[in-house]
BADO-453947 format. One record per residue: x, y, z of N, C-alpha, C in turn. Coordinates in steps of 0.2 Angstrom, whole numbers, padded with zeros to 4 digits, always signed. Atoms other than C-alpha are relative to their C-alpha. Layout:
XYZXYZXYZ ...
END
This chain:
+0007+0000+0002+0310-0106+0017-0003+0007+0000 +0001-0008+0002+0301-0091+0010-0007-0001+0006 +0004-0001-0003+0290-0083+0024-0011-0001-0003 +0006-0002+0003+0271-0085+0021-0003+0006+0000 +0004-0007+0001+0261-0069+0017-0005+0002+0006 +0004-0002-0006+0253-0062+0034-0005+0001-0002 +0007-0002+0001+0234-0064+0035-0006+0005+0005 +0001-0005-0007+0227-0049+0043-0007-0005+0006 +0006+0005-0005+0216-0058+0059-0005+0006+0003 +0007-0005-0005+0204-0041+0060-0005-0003-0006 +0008-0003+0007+0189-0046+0050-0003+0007-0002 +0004-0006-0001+0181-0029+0054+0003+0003-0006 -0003-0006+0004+0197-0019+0044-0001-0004-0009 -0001+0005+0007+0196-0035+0028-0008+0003-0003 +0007-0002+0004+0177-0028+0027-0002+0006-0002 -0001-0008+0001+0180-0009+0026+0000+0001-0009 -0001-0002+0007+0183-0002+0008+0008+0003+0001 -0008-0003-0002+0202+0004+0007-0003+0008-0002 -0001-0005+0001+0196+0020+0000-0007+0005+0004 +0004-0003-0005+0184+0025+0015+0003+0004+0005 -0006-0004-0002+0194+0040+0020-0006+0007+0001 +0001-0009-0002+0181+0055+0017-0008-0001+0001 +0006-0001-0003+0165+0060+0025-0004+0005-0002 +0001-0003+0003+0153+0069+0019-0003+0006+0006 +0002+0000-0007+0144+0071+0037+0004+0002+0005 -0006-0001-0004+0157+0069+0048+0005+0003+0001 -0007-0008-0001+0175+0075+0055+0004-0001-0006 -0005+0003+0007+0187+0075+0039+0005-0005+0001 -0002+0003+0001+0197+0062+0035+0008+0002+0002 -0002+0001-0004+0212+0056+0045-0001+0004+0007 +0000-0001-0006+0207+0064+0061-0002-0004+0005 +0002+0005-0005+0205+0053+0078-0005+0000+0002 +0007+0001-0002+0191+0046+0083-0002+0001+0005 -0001-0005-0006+0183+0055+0096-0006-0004+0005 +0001+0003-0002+0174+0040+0103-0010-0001+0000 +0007+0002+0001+0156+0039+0097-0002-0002-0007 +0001+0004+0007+0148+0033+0082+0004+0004-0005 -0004+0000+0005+0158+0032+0066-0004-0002-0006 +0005+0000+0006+0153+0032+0047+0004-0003-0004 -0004+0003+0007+0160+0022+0032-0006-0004-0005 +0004+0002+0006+0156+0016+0015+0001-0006-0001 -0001+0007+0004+0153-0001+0007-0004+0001-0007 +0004-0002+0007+0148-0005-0007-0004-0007-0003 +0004+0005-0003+0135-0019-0009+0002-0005-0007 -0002+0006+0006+0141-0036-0019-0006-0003-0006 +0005+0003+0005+0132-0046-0033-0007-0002+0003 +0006+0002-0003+0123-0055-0020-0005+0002+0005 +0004-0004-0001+0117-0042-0013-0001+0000+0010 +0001+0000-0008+0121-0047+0008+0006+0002-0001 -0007-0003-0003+0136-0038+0017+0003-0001+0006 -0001+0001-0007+0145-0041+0032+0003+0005+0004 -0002-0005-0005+0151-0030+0046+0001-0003+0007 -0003+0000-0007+0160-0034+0062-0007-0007+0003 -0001+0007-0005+0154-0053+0063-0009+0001-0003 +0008-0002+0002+0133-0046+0055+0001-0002-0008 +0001-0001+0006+0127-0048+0038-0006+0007+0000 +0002-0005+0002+0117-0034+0032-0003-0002-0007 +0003+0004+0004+0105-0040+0019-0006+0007-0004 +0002-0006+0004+0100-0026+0003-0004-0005-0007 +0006+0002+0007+0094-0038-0011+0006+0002-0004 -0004-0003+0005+0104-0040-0028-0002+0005-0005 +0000-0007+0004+0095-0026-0034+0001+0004+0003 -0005-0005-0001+0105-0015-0027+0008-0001+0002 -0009+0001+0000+0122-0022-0031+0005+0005-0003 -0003-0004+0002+0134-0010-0035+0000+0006+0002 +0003-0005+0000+0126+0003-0028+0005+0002+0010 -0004+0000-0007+0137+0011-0012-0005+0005+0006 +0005-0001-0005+0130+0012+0006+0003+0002+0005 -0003-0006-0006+0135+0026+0020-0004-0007+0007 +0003+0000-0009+0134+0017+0037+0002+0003+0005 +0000-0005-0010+0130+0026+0055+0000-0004+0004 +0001+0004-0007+0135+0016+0068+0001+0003+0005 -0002-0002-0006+0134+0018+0084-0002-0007+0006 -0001+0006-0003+0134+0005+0100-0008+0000+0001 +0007+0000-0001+0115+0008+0100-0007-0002-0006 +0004+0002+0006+0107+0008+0082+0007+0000-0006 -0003+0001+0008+0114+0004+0062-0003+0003-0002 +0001-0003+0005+0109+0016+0049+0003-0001-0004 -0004+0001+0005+0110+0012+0032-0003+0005-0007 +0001-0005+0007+0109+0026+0018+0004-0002-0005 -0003+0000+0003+0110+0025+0002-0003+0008-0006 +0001-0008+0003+0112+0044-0009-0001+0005+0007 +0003-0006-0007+0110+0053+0009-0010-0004+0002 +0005+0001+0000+0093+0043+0010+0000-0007+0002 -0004+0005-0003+0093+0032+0024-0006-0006-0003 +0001+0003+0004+0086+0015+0016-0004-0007+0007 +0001+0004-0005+0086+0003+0035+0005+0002+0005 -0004-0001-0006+0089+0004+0051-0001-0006+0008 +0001+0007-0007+0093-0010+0066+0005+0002+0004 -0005+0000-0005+0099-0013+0083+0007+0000-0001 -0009+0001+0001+0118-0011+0083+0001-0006+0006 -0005+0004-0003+0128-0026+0090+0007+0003+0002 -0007-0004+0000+0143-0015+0091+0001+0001+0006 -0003-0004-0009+0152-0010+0107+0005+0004-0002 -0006-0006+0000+0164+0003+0112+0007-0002-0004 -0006+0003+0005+0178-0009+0104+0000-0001-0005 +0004+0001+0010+0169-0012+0087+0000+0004-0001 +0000-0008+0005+0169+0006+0084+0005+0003+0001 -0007-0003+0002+0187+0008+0088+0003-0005-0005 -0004+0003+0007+0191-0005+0077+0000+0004-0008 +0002-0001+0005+0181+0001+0064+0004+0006-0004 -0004-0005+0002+0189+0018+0066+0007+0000-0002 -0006+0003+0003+0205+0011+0063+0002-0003-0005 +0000+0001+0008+0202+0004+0049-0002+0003-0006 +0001-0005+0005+0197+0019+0040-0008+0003+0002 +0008-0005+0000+0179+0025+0046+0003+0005+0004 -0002-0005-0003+0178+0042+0051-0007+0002+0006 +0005-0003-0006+0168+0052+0066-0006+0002-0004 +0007-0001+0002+0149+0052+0063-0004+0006+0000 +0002-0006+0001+0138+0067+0059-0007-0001+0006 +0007+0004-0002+0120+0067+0064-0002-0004-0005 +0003+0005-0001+0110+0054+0065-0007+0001-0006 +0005-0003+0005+0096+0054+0049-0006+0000+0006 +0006-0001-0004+0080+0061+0055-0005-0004-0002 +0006+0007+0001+0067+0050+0058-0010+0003-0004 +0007+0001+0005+0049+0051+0048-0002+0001+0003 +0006-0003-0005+0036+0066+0054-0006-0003-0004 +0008+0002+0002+0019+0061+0055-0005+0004-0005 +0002-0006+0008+0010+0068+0037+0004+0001-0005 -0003-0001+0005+0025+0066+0029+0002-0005-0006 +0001+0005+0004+0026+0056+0012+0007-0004-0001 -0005+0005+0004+0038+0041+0008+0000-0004-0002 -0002+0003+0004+0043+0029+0000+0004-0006+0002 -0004+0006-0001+0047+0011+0000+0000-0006-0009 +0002+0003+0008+0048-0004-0014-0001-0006+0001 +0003+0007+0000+0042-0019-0017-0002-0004-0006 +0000+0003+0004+0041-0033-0027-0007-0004-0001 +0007+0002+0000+0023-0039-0034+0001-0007+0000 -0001+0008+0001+0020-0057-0031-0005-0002-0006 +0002+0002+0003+0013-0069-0042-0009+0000-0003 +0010-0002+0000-0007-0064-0039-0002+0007+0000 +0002-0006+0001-0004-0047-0041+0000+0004+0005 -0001-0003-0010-0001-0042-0021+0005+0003+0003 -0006-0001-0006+0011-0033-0011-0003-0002+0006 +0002+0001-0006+0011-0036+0007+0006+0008+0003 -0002-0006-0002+0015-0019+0017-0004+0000+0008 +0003-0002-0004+0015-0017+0036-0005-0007+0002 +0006+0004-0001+0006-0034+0036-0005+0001-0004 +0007+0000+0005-0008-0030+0025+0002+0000-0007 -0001+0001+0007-0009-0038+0008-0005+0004-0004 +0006-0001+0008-0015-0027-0007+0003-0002-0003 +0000+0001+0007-0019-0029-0023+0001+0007-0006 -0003-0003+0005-0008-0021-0035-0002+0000-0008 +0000+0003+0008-0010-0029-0051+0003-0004-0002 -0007+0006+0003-0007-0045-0060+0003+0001-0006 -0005-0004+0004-0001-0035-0074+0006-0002+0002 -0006-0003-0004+0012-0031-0062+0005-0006+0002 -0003+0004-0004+0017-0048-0056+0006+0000-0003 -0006+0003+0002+0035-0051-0054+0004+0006+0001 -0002-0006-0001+0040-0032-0054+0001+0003+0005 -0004-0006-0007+0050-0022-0042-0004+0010-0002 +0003-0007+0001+0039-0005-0040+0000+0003+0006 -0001-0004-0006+0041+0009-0028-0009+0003+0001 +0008-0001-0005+0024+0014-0016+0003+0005+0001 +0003-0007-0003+0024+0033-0012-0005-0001+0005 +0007+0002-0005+0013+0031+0005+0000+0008+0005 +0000-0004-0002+0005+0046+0009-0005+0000+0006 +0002+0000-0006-0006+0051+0023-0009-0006-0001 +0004+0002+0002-0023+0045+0014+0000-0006-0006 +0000+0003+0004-0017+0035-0001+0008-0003-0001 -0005+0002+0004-0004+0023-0009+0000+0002-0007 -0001+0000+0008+0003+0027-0027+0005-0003-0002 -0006+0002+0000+0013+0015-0035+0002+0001-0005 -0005-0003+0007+0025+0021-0049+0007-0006-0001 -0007+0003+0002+0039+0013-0059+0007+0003+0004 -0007-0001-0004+0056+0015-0052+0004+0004-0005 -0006-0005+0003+0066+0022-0068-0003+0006-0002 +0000-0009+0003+0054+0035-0074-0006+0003+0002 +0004-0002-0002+0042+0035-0061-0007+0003-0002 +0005+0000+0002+0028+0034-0069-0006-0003+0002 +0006+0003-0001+0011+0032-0063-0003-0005-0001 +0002+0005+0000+0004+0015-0058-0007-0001+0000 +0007+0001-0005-0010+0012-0047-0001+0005+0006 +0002-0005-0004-0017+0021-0034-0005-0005+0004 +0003+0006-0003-0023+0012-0019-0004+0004+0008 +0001-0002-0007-0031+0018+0000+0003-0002+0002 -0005+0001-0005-0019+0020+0013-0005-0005+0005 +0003+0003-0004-0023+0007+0026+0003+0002+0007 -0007-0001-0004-0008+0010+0036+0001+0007+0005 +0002-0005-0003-0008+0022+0053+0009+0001-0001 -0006-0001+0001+0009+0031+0056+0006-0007+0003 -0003+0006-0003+0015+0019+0069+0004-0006-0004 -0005+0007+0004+0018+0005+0057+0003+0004-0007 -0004-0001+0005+0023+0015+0043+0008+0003+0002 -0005+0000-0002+0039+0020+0053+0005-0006+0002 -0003+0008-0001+0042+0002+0055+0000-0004-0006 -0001+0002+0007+0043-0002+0038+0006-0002-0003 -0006+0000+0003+0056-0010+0029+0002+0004-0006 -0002-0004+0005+0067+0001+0019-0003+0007-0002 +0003-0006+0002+0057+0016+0022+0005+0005+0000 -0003-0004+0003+0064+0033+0014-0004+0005-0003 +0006-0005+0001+0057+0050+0013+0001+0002-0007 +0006-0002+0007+0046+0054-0004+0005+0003-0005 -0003-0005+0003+0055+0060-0019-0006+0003-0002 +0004-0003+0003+0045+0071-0032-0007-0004-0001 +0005+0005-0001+0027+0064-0033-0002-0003-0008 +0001+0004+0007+0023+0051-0049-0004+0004-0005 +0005-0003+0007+0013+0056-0065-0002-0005-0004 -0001+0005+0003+0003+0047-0075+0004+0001-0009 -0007+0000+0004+0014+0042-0090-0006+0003-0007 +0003-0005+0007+0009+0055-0108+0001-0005-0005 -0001+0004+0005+0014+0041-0120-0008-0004-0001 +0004+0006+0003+0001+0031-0132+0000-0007+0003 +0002+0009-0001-0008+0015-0123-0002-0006-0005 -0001+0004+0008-0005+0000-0135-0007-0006+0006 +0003+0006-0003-0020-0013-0133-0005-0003-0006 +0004+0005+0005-0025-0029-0145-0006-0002+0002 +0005+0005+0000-0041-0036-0149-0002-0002-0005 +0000+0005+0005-0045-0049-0160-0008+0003-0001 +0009-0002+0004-0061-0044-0173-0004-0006+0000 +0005+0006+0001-0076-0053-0172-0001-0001-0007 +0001+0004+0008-0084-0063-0187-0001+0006-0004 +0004-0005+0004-0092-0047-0192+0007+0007-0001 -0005-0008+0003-0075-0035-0193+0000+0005+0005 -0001-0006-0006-0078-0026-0177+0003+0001+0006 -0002+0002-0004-0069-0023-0163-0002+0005+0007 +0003-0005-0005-0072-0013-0145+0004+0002+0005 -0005-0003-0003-0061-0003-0136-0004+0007+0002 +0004-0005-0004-0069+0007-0120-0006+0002-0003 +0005+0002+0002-0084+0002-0124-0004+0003-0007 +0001-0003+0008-0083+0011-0143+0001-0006-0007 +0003+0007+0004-0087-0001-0159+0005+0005-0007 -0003-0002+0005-0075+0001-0174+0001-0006-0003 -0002+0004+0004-0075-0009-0189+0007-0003-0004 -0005+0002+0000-0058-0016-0193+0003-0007-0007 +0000+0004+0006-0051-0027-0209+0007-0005+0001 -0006+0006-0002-0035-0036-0198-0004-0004+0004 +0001+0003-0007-0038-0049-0186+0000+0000+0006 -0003-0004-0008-0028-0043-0173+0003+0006-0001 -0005-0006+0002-0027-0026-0175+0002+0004+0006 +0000-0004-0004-0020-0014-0163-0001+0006+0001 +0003-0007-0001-0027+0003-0156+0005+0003+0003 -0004-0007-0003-0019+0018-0150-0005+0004+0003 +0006-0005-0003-0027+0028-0136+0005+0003+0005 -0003-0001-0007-0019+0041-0125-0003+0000+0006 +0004+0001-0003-0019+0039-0109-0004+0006+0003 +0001-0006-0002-0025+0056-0105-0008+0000-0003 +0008-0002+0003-0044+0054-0114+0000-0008-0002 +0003+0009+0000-0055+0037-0113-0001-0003-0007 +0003+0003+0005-0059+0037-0133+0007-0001-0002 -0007+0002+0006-0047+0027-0144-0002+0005-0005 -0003-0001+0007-0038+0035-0159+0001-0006-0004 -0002+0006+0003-0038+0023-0172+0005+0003-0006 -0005-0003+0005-0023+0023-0185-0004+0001-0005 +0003-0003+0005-0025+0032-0201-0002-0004-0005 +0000+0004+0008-0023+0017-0212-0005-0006+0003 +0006+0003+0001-0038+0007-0206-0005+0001-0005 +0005-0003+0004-0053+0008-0216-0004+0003+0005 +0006-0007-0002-0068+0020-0214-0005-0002-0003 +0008+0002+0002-0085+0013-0216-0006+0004+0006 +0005-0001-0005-0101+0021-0212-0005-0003-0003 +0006+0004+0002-0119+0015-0212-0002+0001-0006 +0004-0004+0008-0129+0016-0228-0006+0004+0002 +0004-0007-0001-0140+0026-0219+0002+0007+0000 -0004-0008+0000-0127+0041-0217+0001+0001-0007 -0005-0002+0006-0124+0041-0236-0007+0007-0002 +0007-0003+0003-0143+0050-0239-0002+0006+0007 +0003-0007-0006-0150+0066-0227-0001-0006+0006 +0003+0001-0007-0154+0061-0209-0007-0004+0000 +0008+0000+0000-0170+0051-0208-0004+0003+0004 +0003-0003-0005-0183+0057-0199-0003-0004+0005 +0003+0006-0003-0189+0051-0184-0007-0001+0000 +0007+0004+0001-0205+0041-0182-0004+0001+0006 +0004-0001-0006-0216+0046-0168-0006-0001+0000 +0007+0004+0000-0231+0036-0164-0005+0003+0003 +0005-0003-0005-0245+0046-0158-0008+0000-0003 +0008+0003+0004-0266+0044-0160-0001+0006-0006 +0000-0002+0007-0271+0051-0176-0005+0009+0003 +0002-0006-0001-0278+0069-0173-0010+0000-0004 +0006-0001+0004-0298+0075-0179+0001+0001-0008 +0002+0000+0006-0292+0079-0195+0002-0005-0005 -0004+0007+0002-0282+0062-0198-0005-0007+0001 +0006+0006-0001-0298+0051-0193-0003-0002-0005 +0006+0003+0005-0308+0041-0206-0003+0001+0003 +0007-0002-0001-0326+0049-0207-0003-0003-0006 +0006+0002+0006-0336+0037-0218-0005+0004-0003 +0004-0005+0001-0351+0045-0226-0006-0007+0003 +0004+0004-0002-0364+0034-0218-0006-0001-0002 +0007+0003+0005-0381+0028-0230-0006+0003+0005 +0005+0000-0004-0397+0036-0221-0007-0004-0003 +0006+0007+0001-0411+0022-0221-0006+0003-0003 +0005+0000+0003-0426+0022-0233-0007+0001+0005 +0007-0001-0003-0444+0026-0228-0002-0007+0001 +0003+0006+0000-0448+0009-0233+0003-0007+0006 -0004+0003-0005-0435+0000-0223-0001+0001+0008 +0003-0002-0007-0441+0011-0207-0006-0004+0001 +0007+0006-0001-0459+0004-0211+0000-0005+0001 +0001+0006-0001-0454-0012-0213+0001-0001+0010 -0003+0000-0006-0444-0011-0196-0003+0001+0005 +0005-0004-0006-0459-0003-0187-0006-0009+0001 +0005+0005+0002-0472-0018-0193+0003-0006+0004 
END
């Protein structure tokens, strides 16, 4: 009878990567472990949780594919991803969980990521809920219901939130910090600030439907219109729409003749007063009047 295929009985080595040999931090690759924290890659699955020596390690399917440096040691987990640590937990590991692991291909650890100075700005992400809210730290703000459903990164700086797009970092919202440092070191998936947002230079598209009369109003300006639903073009860089070229152009029929003048009502001057010429009474009318 043909032998069965031997099942290796280490979970730890089945969950390594094979090609977890070199260290960017650390000692080079194949040299002996020199009995303290150890460093190796994964690489995070579709479903977006991992496992480690008997742990899961839970990143979310947005960021499957994407490969993640672990720092272990018998005291905390550090998990970076790009050199930029993403979460960090109590370690479950013992001195024999770190020689396994080193045996399986992780090499000797460097330092340890530095932890987040007070006034310094970072960065976390978060996904809008249904009413337009993140929650951070315990306190629910108000994002945008725009925004709902969307995965957005918070810049949290010492007095303000700013939340930007993720691929091109493009300025969102902007909110008051509420958050003392205390809890924002306690954050999930905190990570120190890249470049700071901007808002975005591109044309803001926005429909309004014309009233009965052909007008419509955008930022509180009146322009007559000959679509239904037409659309306006406005940078976001200045509050007055540009309207496209191929609208019409109507002006009043007042502007087609000079300027009229204005009309100022004021009492009529001495020499704008009716001065009747008033009849002086007869001799005989006085006499009568006297009798």
């Amino acid at each position: 009878m043909t032998a069965a295929p031997a099942v290796s009985a280490d979970p730890v080595s089945d969950s390594l990567d094979d090609g977890a040999d070199s260290s960017a931090d650390g000692s080079p690759a194949g040299s002996p472990w020199a009995g303290g924290p150890v460093e190796f890659d994964r690489i995070v699955p579709a479903s977006g949780n991992m496992a480690v020596a008997g742990r899961q390690f839970w990143l979310g399917p947005i960021r499957s594919g994407q490969t993640v440096r672990f720092w272990a040691s018998v005291e905390v987990i550090h998990l970076m991803i790009g050199g930029v640590r993403i979460k960090s937990v109590r370690s479950h590991l013992t001195t024999a969980d770190l020689a396994v692991l080193a045996a399986a291909g992780a090499v000797n650890a460097g330092p340890p990521p530095l932890p987040v100075e007070d006034g310094e700005a970072v960065e976390i992400e978060r996904t809008v809920s249904r009413g337009g809210t993140i929650a951070i730290g315990g306190t629910v703000l108000l994002a945008a219901e725009i925004l709902a459903g969307r995965r957005i990164g918070i810049r949290i700086e010492p007095d303000t939130l700013m939340m930007f797009d993720l691929d091109s970092r493009d300025l969102l919202r902007v909110r008051p910090n509420p958050l003392n440092y205390a809890k924002i070191i306690r954050l999930r998936g905190v990570r120190p600030a890249g470049p700071p947002p901007r808002p975005s230079i591109e044309p803001v598209r926005a429909q309004r439907r014309a009233s009965n009369s052909g007008v419509i109003m955008i930022c509180g300006q009146k322009s007559p219109s000959a679509e239904s639903t037409p659309t306006a073009l406005s940078p976001s860089t200045s509050p007055r729409p540009r309207w496209p070229s191929s609208w019409p152009t109507a002006t009043p029929a007042s502007c087609h003749g000079p300027p009229p003048s204005r009309c100022v009502t004021s009492k009529p001057t001495g020499h704008d007063r009716p001065n009747p010429k008033l009849s002086r009474p007869d001799v005989k009318d006085h006499l009568a009047q006297i009798r």
